[in-house]
N, C-alpha and C positions, 0 to 999 in steps of 0.2 A: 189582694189582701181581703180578709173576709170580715167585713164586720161588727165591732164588737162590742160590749158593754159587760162593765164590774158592779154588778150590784151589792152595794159597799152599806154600809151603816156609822155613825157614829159611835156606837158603841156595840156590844152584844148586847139580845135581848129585845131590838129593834123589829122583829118581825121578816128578817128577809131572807129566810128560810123560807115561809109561806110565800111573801112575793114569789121568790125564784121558782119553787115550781110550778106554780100560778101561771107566770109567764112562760114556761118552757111547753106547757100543754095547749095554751091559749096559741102559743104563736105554731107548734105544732099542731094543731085545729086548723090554722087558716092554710095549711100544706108546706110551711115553711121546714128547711132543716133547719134544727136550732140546735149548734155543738156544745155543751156544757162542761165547765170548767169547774174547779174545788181548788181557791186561793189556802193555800197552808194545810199543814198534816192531817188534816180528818179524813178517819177513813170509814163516817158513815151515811153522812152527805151524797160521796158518788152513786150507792145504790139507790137513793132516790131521787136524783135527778134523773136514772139511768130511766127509773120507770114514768120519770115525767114526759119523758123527752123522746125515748126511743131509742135514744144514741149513747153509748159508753159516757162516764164523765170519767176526768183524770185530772189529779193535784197537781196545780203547780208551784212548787216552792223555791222562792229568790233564794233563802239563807241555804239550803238545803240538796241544789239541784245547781250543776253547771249549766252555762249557755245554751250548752248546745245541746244537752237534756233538753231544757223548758222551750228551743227551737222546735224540736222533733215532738213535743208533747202538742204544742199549739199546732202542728201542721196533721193531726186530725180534723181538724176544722176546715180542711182544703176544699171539700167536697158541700160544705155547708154553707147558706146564707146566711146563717148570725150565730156569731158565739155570746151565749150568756155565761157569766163567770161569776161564780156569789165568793164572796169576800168573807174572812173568819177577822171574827172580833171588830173593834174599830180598823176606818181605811188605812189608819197609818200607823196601829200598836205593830210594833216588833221588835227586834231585838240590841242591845247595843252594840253589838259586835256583828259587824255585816259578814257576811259568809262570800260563796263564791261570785254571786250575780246580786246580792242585796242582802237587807234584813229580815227577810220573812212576810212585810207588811204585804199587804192588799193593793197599794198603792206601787207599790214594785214592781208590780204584775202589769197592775196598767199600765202603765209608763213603759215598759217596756215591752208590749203587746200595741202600745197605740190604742189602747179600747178607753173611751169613756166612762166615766163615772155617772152615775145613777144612786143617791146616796136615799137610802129609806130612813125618814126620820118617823120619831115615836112623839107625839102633839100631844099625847096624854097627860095634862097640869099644865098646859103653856100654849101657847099663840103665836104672838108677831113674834115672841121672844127665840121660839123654834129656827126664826129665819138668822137670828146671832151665831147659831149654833151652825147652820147650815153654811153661813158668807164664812166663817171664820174657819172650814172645810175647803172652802172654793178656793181661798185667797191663802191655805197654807202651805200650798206648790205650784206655784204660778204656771209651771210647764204641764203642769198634768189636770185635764180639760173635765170640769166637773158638768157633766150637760145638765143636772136639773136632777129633783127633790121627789119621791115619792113619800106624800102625807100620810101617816099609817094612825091606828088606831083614835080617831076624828069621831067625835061626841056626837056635834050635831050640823046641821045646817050652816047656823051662825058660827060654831068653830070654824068649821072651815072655812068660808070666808073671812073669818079675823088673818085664820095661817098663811091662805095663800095671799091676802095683801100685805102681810112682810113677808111674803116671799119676793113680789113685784114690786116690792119697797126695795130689794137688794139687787133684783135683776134677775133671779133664778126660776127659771121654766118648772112648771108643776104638772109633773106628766096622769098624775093623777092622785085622788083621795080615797081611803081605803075607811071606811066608816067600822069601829068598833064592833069584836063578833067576838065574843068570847069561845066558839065551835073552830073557829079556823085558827088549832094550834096542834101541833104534834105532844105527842106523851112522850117525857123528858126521862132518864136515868141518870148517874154519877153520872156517865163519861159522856152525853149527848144524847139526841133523839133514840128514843127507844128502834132499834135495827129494822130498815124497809123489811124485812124478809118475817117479820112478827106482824104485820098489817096485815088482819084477811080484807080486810075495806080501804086498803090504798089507795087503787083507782079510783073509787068513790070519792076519795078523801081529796085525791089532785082532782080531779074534774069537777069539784066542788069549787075548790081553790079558783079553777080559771075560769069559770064562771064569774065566780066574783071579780077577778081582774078584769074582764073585759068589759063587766060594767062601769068598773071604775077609774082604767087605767085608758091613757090615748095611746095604742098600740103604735098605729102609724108613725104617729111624732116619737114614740122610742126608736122606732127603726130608721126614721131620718136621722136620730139623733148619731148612732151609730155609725151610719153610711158618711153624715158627716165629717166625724172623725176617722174615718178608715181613709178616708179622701186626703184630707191632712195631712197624714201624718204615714201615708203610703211608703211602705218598706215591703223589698223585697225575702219570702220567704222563702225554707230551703222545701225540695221536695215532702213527701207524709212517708214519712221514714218512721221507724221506729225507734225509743229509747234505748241505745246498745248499753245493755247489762247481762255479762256473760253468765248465765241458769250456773245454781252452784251443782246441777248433776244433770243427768241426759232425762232417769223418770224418777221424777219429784212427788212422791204420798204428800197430799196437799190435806189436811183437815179441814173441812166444811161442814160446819152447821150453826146452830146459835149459840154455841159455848165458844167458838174459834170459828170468828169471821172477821176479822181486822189483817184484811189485807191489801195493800195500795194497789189498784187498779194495771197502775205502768209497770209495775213489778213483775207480775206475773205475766200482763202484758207482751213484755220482753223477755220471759226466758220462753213463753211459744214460739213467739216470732225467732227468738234463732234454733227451734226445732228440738226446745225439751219437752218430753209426754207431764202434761199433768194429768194423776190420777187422784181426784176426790175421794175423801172418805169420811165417814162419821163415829167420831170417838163416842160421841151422844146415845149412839144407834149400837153401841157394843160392835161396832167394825173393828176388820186388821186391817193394817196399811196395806197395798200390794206389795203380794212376796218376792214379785219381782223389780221394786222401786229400791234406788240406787240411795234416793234421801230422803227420811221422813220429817215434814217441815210441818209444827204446829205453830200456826199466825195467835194472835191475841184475840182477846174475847171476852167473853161472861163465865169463864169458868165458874166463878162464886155464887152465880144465880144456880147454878149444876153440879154444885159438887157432890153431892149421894149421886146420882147418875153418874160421875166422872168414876166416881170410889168403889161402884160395882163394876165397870167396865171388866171386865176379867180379861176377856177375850182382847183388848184394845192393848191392857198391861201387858197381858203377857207374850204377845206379837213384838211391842214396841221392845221389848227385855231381847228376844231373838233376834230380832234387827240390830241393837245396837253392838249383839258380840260381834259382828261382822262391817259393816255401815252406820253414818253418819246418821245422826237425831238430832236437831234444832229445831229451839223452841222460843219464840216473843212474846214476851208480857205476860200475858193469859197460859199460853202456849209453855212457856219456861216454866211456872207457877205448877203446871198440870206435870211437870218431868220430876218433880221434887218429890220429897217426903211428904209431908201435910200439907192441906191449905187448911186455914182455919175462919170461916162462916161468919160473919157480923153478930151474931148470937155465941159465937164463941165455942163452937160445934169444930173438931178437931175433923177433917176427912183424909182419908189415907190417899193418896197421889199414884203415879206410876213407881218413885221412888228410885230411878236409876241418876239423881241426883240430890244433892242432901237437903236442899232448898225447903225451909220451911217456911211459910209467908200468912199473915194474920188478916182478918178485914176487921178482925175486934177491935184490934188497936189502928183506927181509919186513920192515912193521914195522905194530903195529896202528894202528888211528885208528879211536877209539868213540866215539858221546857224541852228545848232543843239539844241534844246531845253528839258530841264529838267522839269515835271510839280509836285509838289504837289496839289491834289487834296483837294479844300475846300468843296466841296457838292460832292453830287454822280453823275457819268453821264457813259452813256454808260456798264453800268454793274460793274463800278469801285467804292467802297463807301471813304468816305472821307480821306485825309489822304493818300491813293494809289499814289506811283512816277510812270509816266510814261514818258518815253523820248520818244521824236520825232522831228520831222523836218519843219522847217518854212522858202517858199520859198513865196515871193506875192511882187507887189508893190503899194499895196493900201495904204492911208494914215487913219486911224482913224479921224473921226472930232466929234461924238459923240459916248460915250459908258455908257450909264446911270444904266444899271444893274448889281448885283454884282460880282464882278472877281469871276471865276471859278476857278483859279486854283493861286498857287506860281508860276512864272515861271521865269527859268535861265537857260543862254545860255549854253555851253558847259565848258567856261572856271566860271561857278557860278556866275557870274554876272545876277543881277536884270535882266528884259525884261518886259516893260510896258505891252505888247500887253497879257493878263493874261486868255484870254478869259472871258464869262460874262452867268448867267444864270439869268433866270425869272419862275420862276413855274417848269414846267415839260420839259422847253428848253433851251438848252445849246449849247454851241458854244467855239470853238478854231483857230487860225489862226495855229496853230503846228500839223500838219499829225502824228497819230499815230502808229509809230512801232513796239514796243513793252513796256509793263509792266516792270519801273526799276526791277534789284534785287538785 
């Protein structure tokens, strides 16, 4: 078993986005593989672990993914001497209604990966008091093995020494103090870190990071800490198989660029591994999908940041209009938004769409819509025939102002509650505002 540590936080907000790539370059510097992991639905985290590390990262979600999904996802790791896992939100927020393998938390993950906890706490306004915050993390799942506190955002000298002796006051190992830098933070949008693929000084920006970490962090005593629990709590895993998710076609038109890149790693992952062609293209760039792709699939994104570039695409429109008399069109979030009539601009600027479905969607009227979502499928879409549950995830702040065509799917939230937002198809195209993770079981 190879392993592991969940770099978790008490809350968001804590800074362990920076740790985590911090450590992923640091420990790849001293020639380690280090497999990276993304606890819960984000899908913009994995591109920059990917460039911290080397190595692909892949989500893994309790509420969201069967057993034997999040089996075959950790068994990337086979090949590697330490999985790093960063944790979304606090260790243990999720949701009330547990799904197939858990509720979504961070802590699910651990527990049942056997990886330790490494919790980054934020000492900014607080001291010994940080170590209450920290014991009352250690001591709220007795079975799941919190190894120790990374100090973040530390004033001075004497802060840290106040922090880490209520830490020694509780008993909990301080694997290191990250002393206050207003430079080591990424640039933030609505939906999370502004996209790895918008950094022309990434690298710079992560080998900055671990610099810092290794001055400040005890590398060693992290990777004892790990090995010690991998030791413990030793389980045998299945072979590095891949996620079986049958491709909803053989060659899949994939949309790639910065309008539509919200797409989960394992997904696409797994319709290569069972031998579907993906061909990229860019609606940004005035492309046509390939005229010989079976399905044109637009992922979620920043449409809104682009919509005069989406509204000239001519050549993008009027491809996608020729495809769909014959062939499937599916579109998520961004993706669905860009198949509609208008999208309308934060400013209140009306843009004209592809228009091969009636979706009109607002960013004037902003309002959020988070959460885990459950679908029954009433038509077929995506390789899925009717009838098919599949859960997934809904993050956007667009407002619907028109949706004239007929819902796609049943859908409810985590706790089975109704969810207007049902997505809508017309002919041979179809649309969702909920990212696909996996097929319920």
């Amino acid at each position: 078993m190879t392993p592991g540590l969940m770099i978790a936080a008490p809350s968001s907000g804590t800074g362990k986005t920076t740790v985590m790539l911090g450590l992923l370059r640091a420990l790849r510097d001293e020639g380690l593989a280090v497999q990276p992991f993304k606890s819960g639905p984000d899908y913009i985290d994995p591109a920059f672990h990917h460039a911290a590390s080397g190595r692909r990262s892949f989500n893994l979600d309790s509420w969201a993914m069967p057993a034997t999904m999040l089996d075959r996802l950790a068994a990337h790791a086979h090949d590697a001497d330490l999985v790093l896992t960063e944790g979304s939100m606090g260790l243990f927020d999720g949701v009330a209604a547990a799904g197939a393998t858990g509720n979504g938390a961070s802590a699910d993950i651990a527990g049942r990966m056997g990886w330790a906890v490494v919790l980054v706490v934020d000492v900014s306004g607080q001291a010994q008091s940080a170590a209450a915050t920290a014991l009352g993390f250690a001591r709220y799942d007795a079975a799941l093995p919190v190894a120790g506190v990374i100090l973040n955002r530390v004033a001075s000298p004497r802060h840290e020494r106040l922090a880490r002796s209520g830490m020694a006051a509780v008993g909990l190992p301080v694997f290191g103090a990250l002393p206050r830098r207003g430079d080591l933070t990424l640039p933030e949008r609505h939906l999370g870190l502004v996209q790895a693929g918008e950094h022309a000084d990434l690298d710079a920006r992560i080998a900055s990071y671990a610099t810092f970490l290794r001055a400040h962090v005890d590398l060693a005593a992290l990777r004892a800490a790990a090995t010690a629990t991998a030791t413990a709590t030793a389980a045998p895993r299945p072979p590095a198989e891949r996620p079986q998710l049958a491709p909803p076609a053989q060659r899949i038109a994939l949309a790639q660029d910065a309008a539509f890149s919200f797409t989960y790693p394992h997904i696409v992952d797994a319709w290569r591994h069972a031998g579907a062609e993906i061909l990229p293209f860019s609606p940004l760039a005035d492309e046509a999908p390939d005229a010989s792709a079976d399905l044109v699939w637009l992922p979620g994104g920043y449409p809104e940041l682009h919509a005069g570039r989406l509204a000239a695409a001519t050549t993008f429109h009027a491809a996608l209009a020729e495809h769909a008399r014959t062939r499937p069109v599916h579109g998520e979030c961004g993706g669905y938004m860009a198949l509609g009539e208008a999208l309308i601009d934060a400013e209140g600027v009306a843009h004209r769409m592809a228009g091969l479905l009636g979706l009109v969607t607002s960013y004037a009227r902003r309002r959020m819509h988070l959460g885990y979502r459950k679908a029954t499928l009433r038509a077929e879409v995506a390789g899925y025939s009717p009838g098919t549950m599949l859960r997934g995830h809904e993050f956007h702040y667009s407002t619907i102002l028109e949706q004239p065509d007929t819902p796609l799917a049943q859908v409810v939230d985590a706790e089975g509650a109704a969810v207007a937002e049902t997505g809508s198809y017309r002919g041979r195209v179809s649309g969702t505002f909920f990212h696909l993770i996996a097929p319920a079981r």
